[in-house]
C-alpha positions as a Markdown table, in Angstrom:
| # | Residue | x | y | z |
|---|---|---|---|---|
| 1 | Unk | 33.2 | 84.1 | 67.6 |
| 2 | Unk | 33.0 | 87.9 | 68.6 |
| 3 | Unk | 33.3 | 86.9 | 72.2 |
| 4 | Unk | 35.7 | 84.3 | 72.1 |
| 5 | Unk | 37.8 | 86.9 | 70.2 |
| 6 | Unk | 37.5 | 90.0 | 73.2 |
| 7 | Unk | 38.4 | 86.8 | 75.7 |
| 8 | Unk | 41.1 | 86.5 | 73.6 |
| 9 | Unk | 42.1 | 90.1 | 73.9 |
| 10 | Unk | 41.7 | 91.0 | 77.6 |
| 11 | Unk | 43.6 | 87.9 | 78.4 |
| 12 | Unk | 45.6 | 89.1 | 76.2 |
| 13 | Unk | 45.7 | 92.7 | 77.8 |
| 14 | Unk | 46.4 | 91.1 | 81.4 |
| 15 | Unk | 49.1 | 89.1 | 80.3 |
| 16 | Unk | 50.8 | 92.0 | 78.9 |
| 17 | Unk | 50.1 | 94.4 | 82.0 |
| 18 | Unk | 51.8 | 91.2 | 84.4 |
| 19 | Unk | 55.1 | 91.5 | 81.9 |
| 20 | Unk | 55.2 | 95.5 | 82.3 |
| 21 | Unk | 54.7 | 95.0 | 86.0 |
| 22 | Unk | 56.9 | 92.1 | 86.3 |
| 23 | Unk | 59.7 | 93.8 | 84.0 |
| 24 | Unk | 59.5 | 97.1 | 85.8 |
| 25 | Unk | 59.8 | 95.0 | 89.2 |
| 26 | Unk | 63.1 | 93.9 | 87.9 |
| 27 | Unk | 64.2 | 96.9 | 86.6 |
| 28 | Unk | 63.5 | 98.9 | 89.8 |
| 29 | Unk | 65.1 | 96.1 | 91.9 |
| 30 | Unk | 68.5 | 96.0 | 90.1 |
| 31 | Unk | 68.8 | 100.0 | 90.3 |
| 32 | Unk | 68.5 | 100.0 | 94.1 |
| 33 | Unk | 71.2 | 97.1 | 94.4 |
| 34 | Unk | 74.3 | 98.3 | 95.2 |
| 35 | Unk | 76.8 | 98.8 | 92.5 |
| 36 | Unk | 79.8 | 96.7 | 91.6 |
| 37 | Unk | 83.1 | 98.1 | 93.2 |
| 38 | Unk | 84.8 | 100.6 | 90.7 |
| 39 | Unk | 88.3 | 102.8 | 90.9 |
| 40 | Unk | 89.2 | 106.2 | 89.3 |
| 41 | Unk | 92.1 | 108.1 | 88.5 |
| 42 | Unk | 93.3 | 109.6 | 91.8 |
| 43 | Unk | 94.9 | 113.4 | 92.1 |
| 44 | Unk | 97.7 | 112.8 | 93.9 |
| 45 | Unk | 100.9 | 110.7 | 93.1 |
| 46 | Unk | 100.6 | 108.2 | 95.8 |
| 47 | Unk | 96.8 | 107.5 | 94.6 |
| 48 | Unk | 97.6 | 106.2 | 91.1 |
| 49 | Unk | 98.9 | 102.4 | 91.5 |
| 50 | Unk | 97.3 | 101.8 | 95.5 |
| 51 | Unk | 97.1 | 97.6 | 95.3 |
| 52 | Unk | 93.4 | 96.2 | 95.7 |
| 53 | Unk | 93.8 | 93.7 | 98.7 |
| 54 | Unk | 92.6 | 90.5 | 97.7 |
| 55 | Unk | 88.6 | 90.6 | 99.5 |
| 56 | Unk | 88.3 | 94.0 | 98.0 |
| 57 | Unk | 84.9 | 92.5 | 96.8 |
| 58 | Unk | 84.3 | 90.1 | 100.2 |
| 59 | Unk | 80.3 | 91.2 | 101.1 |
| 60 | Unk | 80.0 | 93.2 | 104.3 |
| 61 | Unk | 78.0 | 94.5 | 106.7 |
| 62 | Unk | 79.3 | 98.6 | 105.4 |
| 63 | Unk | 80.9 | 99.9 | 102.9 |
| 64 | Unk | 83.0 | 103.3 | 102.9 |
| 65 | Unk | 81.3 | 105.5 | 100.5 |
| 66 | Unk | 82.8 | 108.4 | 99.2 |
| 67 | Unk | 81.4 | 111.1 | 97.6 |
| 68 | Unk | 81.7 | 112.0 | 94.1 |
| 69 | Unk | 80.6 | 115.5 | 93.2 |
| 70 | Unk | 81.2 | 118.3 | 90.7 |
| 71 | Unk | 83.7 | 120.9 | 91.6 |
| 72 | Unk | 84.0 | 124.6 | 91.0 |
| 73 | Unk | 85.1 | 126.1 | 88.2 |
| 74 | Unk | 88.4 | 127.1 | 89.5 |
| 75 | Unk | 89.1 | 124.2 | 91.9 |
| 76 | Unk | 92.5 | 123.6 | 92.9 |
| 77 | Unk | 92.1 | 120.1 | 92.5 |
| 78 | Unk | 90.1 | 120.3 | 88.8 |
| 79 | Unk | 92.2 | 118.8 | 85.9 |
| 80 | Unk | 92.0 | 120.6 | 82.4 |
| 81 | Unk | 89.2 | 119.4 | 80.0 |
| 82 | Unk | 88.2 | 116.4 | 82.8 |
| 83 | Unk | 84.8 | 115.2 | 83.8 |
| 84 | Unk | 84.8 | 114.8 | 87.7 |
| 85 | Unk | 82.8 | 111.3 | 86.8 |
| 86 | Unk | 85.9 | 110.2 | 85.3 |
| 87 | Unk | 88.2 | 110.5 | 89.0 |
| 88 | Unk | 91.3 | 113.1 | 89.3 |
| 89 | Unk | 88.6 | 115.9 | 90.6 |
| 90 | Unk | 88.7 | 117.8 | 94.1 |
| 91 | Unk | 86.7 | 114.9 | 95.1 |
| 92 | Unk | 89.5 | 112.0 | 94.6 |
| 93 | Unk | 92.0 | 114.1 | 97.5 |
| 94 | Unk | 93.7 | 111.2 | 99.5 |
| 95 | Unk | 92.0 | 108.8 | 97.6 |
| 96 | Unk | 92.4 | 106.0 | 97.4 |
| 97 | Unk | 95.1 | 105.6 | 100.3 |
| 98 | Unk | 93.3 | 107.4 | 102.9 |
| 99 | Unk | 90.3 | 105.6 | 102.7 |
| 100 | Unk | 92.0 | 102.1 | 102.4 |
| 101 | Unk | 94.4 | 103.2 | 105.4 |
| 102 | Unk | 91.1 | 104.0 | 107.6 |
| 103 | Unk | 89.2 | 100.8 | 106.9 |
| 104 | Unk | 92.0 | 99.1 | 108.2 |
| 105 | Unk | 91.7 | 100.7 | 111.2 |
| 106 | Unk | 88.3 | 99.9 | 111.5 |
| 107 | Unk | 88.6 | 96.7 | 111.2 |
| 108 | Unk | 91.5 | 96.2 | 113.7 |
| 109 | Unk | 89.9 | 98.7 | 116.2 |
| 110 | Unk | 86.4 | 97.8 | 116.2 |
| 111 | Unk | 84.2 | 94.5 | 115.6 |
| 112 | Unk | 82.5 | 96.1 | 112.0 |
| 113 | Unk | 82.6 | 93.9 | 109.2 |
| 114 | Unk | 83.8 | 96.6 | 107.0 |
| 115 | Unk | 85.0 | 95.9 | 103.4 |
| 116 | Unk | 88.7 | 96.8 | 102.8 |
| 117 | Unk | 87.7 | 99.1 | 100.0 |
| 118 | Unk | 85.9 | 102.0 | 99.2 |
| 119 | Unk | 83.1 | 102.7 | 97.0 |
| 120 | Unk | 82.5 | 106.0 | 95.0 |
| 121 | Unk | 79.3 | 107.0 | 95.0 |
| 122 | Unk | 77.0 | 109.4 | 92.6 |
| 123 | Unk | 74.5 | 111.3 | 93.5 |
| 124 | Unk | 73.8 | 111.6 | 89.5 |
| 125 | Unk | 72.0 | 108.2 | 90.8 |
| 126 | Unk | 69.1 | 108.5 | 92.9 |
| 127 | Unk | 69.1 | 105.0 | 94.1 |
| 128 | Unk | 72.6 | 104.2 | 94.9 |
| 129 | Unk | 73.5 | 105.9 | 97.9 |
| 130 | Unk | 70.8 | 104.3 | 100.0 |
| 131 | Unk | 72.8 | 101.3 | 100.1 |
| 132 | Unk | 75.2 | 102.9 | 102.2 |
| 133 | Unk | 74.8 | 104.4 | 106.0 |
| 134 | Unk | 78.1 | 106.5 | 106.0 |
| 135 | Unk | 79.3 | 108.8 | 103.2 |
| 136 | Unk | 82.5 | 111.0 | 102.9 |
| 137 | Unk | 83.3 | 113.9 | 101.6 |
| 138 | Unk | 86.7 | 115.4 | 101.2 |
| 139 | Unk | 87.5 | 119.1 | 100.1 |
| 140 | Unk | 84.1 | 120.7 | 100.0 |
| 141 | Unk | 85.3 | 123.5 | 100.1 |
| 142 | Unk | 85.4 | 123.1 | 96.3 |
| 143 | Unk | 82.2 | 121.6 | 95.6 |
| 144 | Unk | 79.5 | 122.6 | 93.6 |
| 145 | Unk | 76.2 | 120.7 | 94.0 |
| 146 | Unk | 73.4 | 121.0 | 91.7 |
| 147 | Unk | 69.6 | 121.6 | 92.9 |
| 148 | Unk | 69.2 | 117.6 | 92.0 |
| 149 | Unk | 72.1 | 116.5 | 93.8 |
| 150 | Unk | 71.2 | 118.4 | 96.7 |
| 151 | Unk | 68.1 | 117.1 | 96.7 |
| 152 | Unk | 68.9 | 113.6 | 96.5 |
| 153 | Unk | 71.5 | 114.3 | 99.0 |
| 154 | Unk | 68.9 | 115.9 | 101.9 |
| 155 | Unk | 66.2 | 112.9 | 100.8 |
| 156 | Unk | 69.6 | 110.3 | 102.5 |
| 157 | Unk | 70.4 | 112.4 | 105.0 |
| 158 | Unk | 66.5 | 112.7 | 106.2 |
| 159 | Unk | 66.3 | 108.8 | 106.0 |
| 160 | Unk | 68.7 | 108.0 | 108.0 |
| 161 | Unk | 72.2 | 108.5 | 105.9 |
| 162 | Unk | 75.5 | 110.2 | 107.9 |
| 163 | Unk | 78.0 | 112.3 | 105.8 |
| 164 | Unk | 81.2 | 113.3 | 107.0 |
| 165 | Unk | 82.9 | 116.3 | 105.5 |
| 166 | Unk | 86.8 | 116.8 | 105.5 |
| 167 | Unk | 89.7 | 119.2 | 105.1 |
| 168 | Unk | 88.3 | 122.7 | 103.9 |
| 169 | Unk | 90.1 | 125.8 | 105.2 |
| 170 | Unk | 89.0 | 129.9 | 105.8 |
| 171 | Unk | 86.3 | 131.8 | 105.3 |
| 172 | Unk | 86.2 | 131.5 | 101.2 |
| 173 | Unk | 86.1 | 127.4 | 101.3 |
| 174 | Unk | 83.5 | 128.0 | 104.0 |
| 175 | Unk | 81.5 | 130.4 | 101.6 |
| 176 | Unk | 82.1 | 127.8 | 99.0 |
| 177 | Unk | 80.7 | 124.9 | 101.2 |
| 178 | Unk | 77.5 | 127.0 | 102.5 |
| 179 | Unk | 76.4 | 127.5 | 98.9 |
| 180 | Unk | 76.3 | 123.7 | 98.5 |
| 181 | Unk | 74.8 | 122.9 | 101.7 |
| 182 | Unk | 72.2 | 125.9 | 101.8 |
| 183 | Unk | 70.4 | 123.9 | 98.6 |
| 184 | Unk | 70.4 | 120.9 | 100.6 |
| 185 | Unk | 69.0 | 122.4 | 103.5 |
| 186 | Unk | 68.1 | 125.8 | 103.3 |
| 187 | Unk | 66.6 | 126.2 | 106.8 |
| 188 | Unk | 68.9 | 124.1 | 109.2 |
| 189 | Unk | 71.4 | 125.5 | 111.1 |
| 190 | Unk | 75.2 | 125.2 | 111.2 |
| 191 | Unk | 76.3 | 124.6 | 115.0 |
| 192 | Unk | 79.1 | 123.5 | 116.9 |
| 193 | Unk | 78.7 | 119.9 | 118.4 |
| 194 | Unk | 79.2 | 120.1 | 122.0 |
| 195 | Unk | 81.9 | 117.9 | 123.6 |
| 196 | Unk | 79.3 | 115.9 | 125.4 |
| 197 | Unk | 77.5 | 115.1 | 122.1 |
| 198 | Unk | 77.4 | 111.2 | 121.7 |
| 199 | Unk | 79.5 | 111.2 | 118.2 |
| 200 | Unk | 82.7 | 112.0 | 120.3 |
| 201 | Unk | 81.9 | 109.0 | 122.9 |
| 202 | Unk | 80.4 | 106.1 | 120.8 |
| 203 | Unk | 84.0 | 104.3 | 121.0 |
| 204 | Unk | 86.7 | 107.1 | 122.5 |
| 205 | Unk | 85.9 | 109.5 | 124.4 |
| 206 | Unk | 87.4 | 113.1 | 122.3 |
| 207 | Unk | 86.5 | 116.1 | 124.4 |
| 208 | Unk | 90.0 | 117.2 | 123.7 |
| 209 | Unk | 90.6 | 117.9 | 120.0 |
| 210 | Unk | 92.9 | 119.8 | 118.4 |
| 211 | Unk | 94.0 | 120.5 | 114.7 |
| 212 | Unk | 95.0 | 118.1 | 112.7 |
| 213 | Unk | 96.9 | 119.4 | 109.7 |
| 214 | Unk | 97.8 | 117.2 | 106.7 |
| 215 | Unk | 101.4 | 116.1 | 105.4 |
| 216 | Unk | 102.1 | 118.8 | 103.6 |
| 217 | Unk | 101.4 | 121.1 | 106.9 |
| 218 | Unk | 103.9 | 118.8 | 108.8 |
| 219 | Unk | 106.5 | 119.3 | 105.7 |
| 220 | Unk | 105.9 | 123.0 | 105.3 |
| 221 | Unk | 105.9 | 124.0 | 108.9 |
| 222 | Unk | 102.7 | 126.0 | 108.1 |
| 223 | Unk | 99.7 | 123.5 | 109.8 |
| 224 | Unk | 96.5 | 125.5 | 108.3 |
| 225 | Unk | 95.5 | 127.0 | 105.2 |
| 226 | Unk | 93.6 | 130.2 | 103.9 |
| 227 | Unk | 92.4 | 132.0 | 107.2 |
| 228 | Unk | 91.7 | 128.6 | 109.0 |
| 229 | Unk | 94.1 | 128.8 | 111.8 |
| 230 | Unk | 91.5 | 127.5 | 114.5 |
| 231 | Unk | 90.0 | 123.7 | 114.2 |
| 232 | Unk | 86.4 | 123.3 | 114.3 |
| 233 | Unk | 83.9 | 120.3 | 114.9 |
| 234 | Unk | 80.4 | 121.4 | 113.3 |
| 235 | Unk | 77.4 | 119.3 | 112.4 |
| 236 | Unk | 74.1 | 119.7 | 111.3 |
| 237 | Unk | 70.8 | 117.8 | 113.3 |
| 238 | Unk | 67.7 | 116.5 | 112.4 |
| 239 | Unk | 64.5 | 117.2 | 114.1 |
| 240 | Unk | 65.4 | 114.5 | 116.8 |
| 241 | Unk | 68.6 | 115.8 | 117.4 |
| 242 | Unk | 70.7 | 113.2 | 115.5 |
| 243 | Unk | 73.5 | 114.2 | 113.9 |
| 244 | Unk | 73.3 | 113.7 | 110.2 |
| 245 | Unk | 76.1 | 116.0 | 108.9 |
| 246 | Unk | 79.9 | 116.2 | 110.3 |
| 247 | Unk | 81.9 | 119.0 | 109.4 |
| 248 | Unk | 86.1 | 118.4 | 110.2 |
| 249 | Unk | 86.6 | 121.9 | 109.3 |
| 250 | Unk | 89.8 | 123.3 | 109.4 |
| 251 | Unk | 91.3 | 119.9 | 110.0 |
| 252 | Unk | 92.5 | 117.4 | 107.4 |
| 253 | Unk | 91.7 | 114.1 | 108.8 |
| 254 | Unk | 91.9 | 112.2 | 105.5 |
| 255 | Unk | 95.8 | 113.4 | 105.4 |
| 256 | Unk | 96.2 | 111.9 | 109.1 |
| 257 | Unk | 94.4 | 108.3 | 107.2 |
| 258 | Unk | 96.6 | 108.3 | 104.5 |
| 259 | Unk | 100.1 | 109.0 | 106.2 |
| 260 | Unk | 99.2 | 107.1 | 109.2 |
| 261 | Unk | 102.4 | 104.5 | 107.7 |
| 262 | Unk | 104.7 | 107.6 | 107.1 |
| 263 | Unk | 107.2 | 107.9 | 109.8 |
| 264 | Unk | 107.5 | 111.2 | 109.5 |
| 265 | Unk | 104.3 | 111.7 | 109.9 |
| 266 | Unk | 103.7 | 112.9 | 113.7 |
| 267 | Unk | 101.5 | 110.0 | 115.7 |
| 268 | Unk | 99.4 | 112.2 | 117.5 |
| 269 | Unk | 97.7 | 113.8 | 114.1 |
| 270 | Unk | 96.9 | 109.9 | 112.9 |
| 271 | Unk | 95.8 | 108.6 | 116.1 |
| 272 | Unk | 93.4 | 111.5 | 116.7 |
| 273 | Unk | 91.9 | 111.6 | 112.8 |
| 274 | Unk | 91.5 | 107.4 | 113.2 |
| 275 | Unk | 89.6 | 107.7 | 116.7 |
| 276 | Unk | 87.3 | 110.8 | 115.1 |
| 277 | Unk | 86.6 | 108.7 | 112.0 |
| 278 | Unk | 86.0 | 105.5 | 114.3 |
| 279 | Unk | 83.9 | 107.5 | 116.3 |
| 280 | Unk | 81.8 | 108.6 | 113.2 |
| 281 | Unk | 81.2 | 105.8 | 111.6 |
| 282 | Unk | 79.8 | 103.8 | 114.6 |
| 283 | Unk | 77.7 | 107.0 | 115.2 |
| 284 | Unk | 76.6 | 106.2 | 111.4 |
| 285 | Unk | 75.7 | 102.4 | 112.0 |
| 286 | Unk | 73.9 | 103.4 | 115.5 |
| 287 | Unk | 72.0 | 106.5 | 115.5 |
């Protein structure tokens, strides 16, 4: 009886051990699939009715990922008593229009099957942001990373992942930016990407850049911000020289995205910002 009982139990035991492995499987599985499509509160006026387009959940090849992070305590672009998880942060600048404007640029312009919509993405989660090549960030010079974001963020980037960052201005958003991007990588350089660097020929060839300021430049008459009166085109590399980080600094391409519709918008500032941001996202998909 004594041994029909411990047959009993270790069968009992490997039954138990295949539900925990089998359980955990699942579990693991459904945090690395990518997350339903969401929307936050936007900052700006035009960002807080933008209309989903009806395949705003159609599966694609890539998504347009955009970054969520936590901002400084002073940020411009930080509203009284509100969690940045929650949207209307430094993070949601231009958003949605700008992004929604850009994808369909994409998809006219170039043979991605990109989704219409964007996706914000945490790096709170560890999992999600693998599903997603290219990631976005807009007005870094006002974020605030913590040592586990960072890390999470360097562990992409190493992999394989491309982030974009857009419209920061002068020395003091600089300062700002470093202090985020020094956790991620402490001991990689900041350099300027060469003209004959493949991210400015994958689609259009771009040796000749210039500034691109946003709407309010144009409507001001003032086309910089801070100190930031010269454009620059920085990026960071990996160990085999791609490009995993490019910096629009000095330049606010997600304004040229957003008013690309506006008339009095000036041409030239969207049709450069959409050729850099094609450019950068097929770099994403194909390097």
């Amino acid at each position: 009886m004594r041994t029909g009982r411990l047959k009993f139990l270790r069968q009992f035991a490997c039954g138990l051990a295949l539900l925990t492995l089998l359980i955990t499987l699942l579990y693991a599985a459904d945090r690395t699939l990518p997350r339903p499509f969401r929307e936050y509160p936007g900052d700006e006026y035009q960002a807080a009715r933008f209309p989903l387009p009806p395949d705003f959940d159609e599966r694609t090849e890539l998504v347009f990922a955009r970054l969520m992070y936590p901002s400084i305590p002073d940020a411009r672009f930080r509203h009284a008593g509100w969690d940045w998880t929650q949207g209307r942060s430094s993070w949601t600048n231009d958003y949605p229009r700008a992004d929604r404007h850009f994808l369909e640029a994409v998809r006219r312009l170039t043979r991605l099957h990109v989704r219409s919509v964007e996706q914000p993405v945490s790096l709170d989660d560890p999992f999600d942001v693998y599903n997603y090549p290219w990631l976005y960030a807009v007005f870094v010079g006002e974020w605030d990373l913590t040592d586990a974001q960072a890390h999470t963020l360097r562990e992409y980037l190493l992999r394989g992942g491309f982030l974009m960052c857009d419209d920061f201005w002068g020395s003091r958003d600089w300062t700002i930016f470093e202090n985020s991007m020094k956790r991620i990588f402490p001991n990689r350089a900041v350099v300027e990407i060469p003209d004959s660097d493949p991210i400015f020929h994958t689609v259009y060839d771009l040796e000749n850049r210039y500034q691109v300021p946003g709407e309010w430049g144009v409507r001001t008459g003032v086309p910089f911000r801070n100190d930031g009166y010269v454009a620059h085109w920085r990026g960071i590399y990996d160990d085999k020289g791609r490009l995993m980080v490019a910096i629009s600094f000095n330049s606010d391409l997600g304004d040229s995205w957003e008013w690309a519709d506006d008339p009095e918008y000036p041409e030239e500032y969207s049709a450069l910002g959409i050729r850099i941001g094609v450019n950068y996202i097929v770099y994403s998909m194909t390097h």
